[in-house]
C-alpha positions in Angstrom: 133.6 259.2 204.5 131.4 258.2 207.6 130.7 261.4 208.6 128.8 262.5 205.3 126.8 259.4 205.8 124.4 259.7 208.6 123.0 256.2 208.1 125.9 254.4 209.5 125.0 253.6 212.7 128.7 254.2 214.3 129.8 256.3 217.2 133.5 256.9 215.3 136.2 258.0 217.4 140.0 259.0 216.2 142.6 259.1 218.7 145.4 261.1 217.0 149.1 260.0 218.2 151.4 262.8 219.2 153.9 263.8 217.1 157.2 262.3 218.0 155.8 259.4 219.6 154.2 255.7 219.2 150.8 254.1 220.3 150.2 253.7 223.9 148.2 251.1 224.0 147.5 251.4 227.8 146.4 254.8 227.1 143.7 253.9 224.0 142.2 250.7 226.0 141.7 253.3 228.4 140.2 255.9 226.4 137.7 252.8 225.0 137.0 251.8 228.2 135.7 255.3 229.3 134.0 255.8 226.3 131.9 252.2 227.3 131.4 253.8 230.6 129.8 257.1 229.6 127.7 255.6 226.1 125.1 253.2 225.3 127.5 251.5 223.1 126.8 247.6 222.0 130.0 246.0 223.7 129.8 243.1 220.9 130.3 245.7 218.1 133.4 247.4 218.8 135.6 247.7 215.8 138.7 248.5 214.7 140.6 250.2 211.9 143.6 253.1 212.0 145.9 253.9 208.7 149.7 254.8 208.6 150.5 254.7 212.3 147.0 253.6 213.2 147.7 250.8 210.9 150.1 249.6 213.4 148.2 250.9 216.6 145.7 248.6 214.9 147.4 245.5 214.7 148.9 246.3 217.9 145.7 246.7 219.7 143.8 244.1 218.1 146.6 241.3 218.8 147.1 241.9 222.7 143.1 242.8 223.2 141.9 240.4 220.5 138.8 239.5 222.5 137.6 243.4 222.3 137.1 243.9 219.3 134.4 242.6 217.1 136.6 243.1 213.8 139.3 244.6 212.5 140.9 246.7 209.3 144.4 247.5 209.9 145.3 249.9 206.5 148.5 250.5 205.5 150.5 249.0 208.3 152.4 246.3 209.9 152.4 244.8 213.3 154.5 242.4 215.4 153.8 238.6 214.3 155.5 237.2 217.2 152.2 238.4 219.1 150.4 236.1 216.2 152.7 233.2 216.6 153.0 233.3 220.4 149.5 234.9 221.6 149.3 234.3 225.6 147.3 231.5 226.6 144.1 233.3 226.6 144.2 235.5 223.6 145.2 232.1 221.1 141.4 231.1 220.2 140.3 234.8 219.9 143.2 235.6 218.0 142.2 232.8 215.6 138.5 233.5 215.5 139.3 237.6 215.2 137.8 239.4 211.9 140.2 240.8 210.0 140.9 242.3 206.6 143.8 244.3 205.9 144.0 246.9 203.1 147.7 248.2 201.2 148.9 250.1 198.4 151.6 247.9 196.0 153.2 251.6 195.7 153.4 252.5 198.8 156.6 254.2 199.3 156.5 254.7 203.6 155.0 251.2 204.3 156.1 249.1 202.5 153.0 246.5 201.5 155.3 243.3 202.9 154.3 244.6 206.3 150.4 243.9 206.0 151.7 241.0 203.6 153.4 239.5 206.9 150.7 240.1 209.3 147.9 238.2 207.2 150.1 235.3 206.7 150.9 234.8 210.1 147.1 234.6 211.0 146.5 232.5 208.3 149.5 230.2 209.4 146.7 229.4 212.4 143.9 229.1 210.9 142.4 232.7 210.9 140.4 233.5 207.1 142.1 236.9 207.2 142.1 238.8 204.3 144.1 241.1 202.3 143.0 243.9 199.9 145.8 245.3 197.7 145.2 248.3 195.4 147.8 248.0 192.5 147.9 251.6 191.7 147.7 253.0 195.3 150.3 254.4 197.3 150.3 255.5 201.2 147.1 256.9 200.9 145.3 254.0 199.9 142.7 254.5 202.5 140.5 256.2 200.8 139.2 254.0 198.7 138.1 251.4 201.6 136.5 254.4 203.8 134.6 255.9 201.1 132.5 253.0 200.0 130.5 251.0 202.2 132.0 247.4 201.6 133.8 247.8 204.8 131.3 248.9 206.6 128.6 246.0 205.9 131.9 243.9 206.4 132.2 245.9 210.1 128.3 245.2 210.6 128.4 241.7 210.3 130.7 240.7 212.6 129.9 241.0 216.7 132.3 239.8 219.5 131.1 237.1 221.5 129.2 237.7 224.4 130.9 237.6 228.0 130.0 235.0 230.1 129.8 236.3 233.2 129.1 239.6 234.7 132.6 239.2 236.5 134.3 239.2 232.9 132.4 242.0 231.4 133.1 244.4 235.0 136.9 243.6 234.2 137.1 244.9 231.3 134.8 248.3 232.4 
């Protein structure tokens, strides 16, 4: 996992949802946006990835912000296409142009893999080269295999967001 690989050049942080409740996404743009405050992070190279719930969060997040986030790995989870099929006016071309690659498990018994299935099909529908790795055997936990290697994380690498035009954009978004 990334934290038994000191070579990664990530700052990695994991908001965990309380129990009994969904993503606040208000809450977590918030929590990145302080975090850009207080650390030399590279804007361009902000990415994305949750599993289970996060899964969700992720698609969540990365389908109203899409213009945040450098990339995107959703695992295990589904989202809303409707944000996909009707993105507001200004998220439609960073929506198409967003990174993403989705993992699943065929077995998975608690999210069903239809839900990832649905997601990726809806932004290839408009032209996004999302992608979809299914492990045959894997069930819920299917995350493991894509955090232990490093496949994702050269994928993560290669991708930056584009640059904001102006210093007006990039101070409304601090």
């Amino acid at each position: 996992m990334v934290e038994q690989r000191p070579e990664f050049p990530f700052v990695v942080v994991s908001p965990q949802c309380p129990a009994g409740q969904i993503w606040d996404c208000d809450a977590v743009m918030a929590l990145l946006d302080d975090l850009l405050r207080k650390f030399r992070v590279d804007r361009r190279r902000v990415y994305l990835t949750g599993l289970s719930m996060g899964g969700y969060g992720s698609w969540e997040l990365a389908l109203r912000y899409p213009e945040r986030f450098a990339a995107v790995a959703p695992i295990c989870g589904g989202g809303n296409a409707i944000l996909v099929m009707l993105p507001s006016g200004r998220s439609c071309a960073a929506i198409r142009k967003l990174p993403v690659w989705a993992f699943h498990g065929a077995k998975d018994e608690l999210v069903n893999v239809e839900e990832s299935q649905r997601m990726v099909n809806a932004l290839l529908a408009i032209g996004n080269q999302a992608r979809l790795t299914i492990y045959p055997e894997a069930g819920h936990d299917c995350w493991s295999v894509p955090y232990a290697g490093t496949e994702l994380y050269d994928w993560f690498l290669e991708h930056k967001a584009r640059a904001l035009k102006n210093n007006r954009a990039r101070d409304a978004i601090r």
